[in-house]
N, C-alpha and C positions, 0 to 999 in steps of 0.2 A: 811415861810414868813407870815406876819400879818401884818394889816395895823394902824394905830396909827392915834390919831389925839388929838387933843385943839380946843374946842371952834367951831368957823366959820373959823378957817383957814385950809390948804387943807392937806388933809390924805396923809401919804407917808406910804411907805412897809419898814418894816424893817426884818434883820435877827435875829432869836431869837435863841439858844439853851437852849432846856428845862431843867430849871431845877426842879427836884422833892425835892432838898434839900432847894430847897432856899422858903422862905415867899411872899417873892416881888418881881415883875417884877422887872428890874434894866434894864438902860439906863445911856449914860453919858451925863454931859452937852452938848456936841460938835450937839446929839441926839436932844435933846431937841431944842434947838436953828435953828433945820430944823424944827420943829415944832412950831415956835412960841413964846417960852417957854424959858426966861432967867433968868438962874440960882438967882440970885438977886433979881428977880422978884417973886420967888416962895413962898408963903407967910408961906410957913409951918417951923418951925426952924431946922437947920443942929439940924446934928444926925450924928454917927460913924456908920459903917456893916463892920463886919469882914467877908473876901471873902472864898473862899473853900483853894485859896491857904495862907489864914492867911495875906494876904495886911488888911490894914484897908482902909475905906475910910468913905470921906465925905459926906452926901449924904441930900436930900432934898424929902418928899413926897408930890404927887401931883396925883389928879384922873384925868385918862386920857379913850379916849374912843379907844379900841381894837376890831378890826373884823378880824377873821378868820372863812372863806370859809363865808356862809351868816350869820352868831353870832356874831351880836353887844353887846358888853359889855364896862361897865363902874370900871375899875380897879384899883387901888391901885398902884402907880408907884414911885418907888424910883430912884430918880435922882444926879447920881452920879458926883462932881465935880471933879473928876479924870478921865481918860482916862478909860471906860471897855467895856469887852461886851456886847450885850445884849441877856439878861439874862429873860424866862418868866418863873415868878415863879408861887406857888400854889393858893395864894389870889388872888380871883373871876376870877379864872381860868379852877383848877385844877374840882371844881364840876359841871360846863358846859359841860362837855365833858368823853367818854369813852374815856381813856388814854392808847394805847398800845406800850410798847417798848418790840421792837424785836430787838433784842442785835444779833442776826443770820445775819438780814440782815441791821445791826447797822441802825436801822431809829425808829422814833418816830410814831404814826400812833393818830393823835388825832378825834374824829368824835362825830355826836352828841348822847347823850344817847340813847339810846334805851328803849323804854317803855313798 
């Protein structure tokens, strides 16, 4: 879970599956529009992202602000005008944090660097 946000309106929690393949957070419109955020409104131009299982989609990018555990970031989000999941990908992600998947006890373990 991470929480998401736009601007001055109010953070919700969303569920993410991490992906280490993907560039871009991804979100679908349906997402977005709990935040604020409609699709038409997003001033960046459609663009196409081919998914893992080869659907194409439409999608739209937008910086949005991401907190997990107390790590406020400001991210790179693709907003997909199709139905998907959500998807947290590596841009301004993946180098905030020690990243450990343990495939054993199938879970993702993200935490902060260690110095």
């Amino acid at each position: 879970m991470a929480k998401l946000s736009f601007g001055e309106n109010t953070p919700r929690y969303f569920e993410f599956l991490i992906d280490s393949g993907s560039d871009y957070t991804l979100i679908s419109q349906s997402d977005a529009l709990v935040l604020g955020i409609r699709y038409q409104d997003i001033r960046s131009s459609e663009s196409t992202a081919e998914l893992a299982d080869l659907n194409i989609i439409h999608t739209k990018k937008i910086n949005l602000e991401l907190k997990i555990d107390d790590i406020d970031l400001t991210i790179p989000v693709l907003v997909a005008k199709e139905k998907v999941e959500c998807l947290l990908g590596r841009k301004g992600v993946f180098e905030n944090f020690d990243i450990l998947f343990q495939e054993s006890k199938q879970q993702v373990v993200l935490k902060k660097p260690s110095k």
